[in-house]
C-alpha positions in Angstrom: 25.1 23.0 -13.2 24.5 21.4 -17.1 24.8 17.6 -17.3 26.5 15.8 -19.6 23.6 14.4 -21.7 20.1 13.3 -21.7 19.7 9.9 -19.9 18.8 6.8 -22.0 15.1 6.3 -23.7 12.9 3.2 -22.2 12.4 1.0 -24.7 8.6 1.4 -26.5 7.5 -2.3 -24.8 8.9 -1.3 -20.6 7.1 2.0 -21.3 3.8 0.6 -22.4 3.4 -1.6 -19.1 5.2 0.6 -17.0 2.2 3.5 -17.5 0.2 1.0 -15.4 1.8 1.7 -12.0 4.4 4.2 -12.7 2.0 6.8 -11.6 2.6 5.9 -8.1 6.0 8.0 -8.6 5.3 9.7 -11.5 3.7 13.1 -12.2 2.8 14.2 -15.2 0.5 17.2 -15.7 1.0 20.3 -17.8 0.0 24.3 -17.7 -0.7 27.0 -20.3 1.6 29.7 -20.8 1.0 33.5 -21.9 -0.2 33.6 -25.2 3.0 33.9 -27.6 5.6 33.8 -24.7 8.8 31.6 -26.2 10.4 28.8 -25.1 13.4 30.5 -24.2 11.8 33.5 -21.7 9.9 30.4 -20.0 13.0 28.2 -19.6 14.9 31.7 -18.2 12.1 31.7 -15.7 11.7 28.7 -14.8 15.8 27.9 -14.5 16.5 29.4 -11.0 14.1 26.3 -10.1 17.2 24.3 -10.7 19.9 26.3 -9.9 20.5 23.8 -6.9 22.8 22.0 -4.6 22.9 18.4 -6.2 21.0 19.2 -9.2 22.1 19.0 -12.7 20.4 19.7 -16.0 20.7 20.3 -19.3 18.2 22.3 -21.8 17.5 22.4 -25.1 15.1 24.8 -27.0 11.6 23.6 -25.9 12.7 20.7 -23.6 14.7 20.7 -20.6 15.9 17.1 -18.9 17.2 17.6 -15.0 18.4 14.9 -12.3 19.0 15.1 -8.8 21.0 13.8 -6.2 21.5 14.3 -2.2 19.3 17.3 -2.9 19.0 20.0 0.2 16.3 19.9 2.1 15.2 23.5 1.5 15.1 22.5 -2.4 11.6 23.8 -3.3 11.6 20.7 -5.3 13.8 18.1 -3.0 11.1 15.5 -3.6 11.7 15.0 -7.0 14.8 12.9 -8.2 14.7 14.3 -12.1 12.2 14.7 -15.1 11.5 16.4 -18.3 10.2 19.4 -19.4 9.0 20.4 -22.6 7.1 22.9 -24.5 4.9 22.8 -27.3 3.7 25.7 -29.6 0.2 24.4 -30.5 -2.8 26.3 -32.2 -4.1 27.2 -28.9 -1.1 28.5 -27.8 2.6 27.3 -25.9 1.9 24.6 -23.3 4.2 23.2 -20.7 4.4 19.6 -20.2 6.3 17.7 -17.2 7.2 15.0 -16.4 8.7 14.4 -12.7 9.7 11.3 -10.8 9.9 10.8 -6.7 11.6 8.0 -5.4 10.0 9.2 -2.1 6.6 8.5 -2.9 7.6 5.4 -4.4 9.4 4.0 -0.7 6.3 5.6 1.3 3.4 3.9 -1.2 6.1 0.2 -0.9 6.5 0.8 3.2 2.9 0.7 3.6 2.3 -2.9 2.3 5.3 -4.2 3.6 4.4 -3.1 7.6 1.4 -4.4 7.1 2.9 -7.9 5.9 4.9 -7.8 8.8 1.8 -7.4 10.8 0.2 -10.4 9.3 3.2 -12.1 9.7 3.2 -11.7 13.5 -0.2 -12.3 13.9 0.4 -15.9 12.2 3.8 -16.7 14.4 1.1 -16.0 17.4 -1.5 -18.3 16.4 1.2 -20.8 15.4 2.9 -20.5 19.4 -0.7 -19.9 20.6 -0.8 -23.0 23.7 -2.6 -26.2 23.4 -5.5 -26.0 26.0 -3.7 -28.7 27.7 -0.7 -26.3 28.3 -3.0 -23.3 29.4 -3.5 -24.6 32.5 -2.4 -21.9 35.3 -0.2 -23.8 38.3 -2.4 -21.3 40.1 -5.2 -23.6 39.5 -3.9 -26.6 41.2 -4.3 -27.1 44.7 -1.3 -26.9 47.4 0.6 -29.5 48.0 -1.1 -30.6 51.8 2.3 -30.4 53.8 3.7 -26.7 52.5 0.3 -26.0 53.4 0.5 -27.1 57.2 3.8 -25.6 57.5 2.6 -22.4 56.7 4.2 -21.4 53.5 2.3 -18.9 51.1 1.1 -19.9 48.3 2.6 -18.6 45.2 1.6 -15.5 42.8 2.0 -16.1 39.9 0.8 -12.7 38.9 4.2 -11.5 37.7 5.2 -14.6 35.8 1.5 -13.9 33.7 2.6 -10.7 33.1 6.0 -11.3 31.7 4.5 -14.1 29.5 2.1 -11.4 28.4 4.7 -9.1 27.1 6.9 -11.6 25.9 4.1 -12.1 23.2 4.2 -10.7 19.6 1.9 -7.9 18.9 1.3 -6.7 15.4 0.2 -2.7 16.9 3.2 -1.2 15.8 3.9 -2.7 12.5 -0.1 -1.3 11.9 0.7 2.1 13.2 3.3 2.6 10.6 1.7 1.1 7.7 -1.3 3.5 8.1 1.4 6.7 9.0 3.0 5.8 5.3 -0.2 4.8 3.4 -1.4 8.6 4.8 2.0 10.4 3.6 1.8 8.8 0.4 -2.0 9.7 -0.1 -0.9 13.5 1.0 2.4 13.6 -0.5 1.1 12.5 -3.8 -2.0 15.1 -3.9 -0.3 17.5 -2.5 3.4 17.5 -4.4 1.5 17.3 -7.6 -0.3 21.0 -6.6 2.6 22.6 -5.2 4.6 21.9 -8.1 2.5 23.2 -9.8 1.4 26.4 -8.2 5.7 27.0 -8.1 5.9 26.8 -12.3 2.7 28.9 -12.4 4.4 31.2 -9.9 7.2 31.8 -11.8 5.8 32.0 -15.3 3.1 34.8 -13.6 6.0 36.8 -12.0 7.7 37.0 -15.6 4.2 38.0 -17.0 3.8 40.5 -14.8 7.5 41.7 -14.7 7.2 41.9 -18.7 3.8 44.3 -18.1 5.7 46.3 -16.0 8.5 47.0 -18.3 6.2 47.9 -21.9 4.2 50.4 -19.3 7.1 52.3 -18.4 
């Protein structure tokens, strides 16, 4: 479905030192299309790309802006929260140039970081409740008192109490294990997402290529 309008520019300034780290979430690439094949045929075949649940878009004649929200997850292109496409008719021939943005790879590259601040975090509240050497000494250690040892009592384990202490402390394993998990989807996800989206365009300009061949032969 068409939205209502194109959203609001960036201002020259935000853009200038957002290019710095924006690429994190941003993907910007672009791909040659069939010598002297308009604007209009590529847009036609590119459209059913955005003919989806929770997507909106509106298109001009070489540029065409789209958003997305609470996208299906069998969207071919569910990662992607909106960009802009445009084309340009240059000496070399029409060109496509996007420009997508993923809110997904942004949260995975952020998660990464902040598990492994939580990880640093519980390492330092362990060295900070770490006991003094004073305090480390095991009951276990001292001897038995003389009479509970004459009346036969047994002495005490303290085994189980030294294993409940040991899993009472804070480990920083899992807060490790799921900083590397999103540091690894985002390193995947971004190499990955920025070749699939591109093989789909390519797919579809292709098909109308050879759909187009088809029809003059006949």
């Amino acid at each position: 479905m068409k939205g209502s309008g194109p959203p609001r520019p960036v201002p020259r300034a935000n853009r200038v030192n957002l290019r710095f780290i924006d690429w994190i979430w941003h993907i910007r690439d672009s791909l040659a299309l069939a010598p002297g094949q308009s604007s209009e045929d590529a847009f036609d075949r590119l459209e059913p790309l955005f003919r989806q649940t929770g997507t909106s878009y509106q298109r001009t004649n070489d540029t065409l802006i789209f958003s997305k929200k609470n996208q299906a997850a069998q969207d071919k292109m569910s990662v992607f929260d909106g960009g802009v496409m445009q084309i340009d008719q240059s000496v070399g021939g029409p060109v496509l140039r996007y420009h997508l943005t993923s809110r997904v790879l942004l949260y995975c590259f952020l998660a990464s970081p902040l598990f492994l601040g939580i990880a640093q975090l519980t390492v330092g509240i362990s060295n900070f409740e770490k006991p003094t050497p004073h305090e480390e000494k095991r009951p276990a250690d001292m001897p038995m008192n003389p009479i509970d040892k004459a009346l036969g009592a047994p002495e005490p384990d303290h085994s189980k109490k030294d294993d409940n202490d040991e899993d009472k402390k804070l480990s920083p394993k899992a807060a490790y294990i799921f900083s590397g998990i999103f540091a690894i989807l985002y390193v995947v996800g971004r190499i990955l997402e920025d070749r699939l989206i591109k093989a789909r365009f390519k797919k579809s300009l292709l098909e109308a290529q050879s759909n187009a061949s088809i029809a003059m032969n006949s």
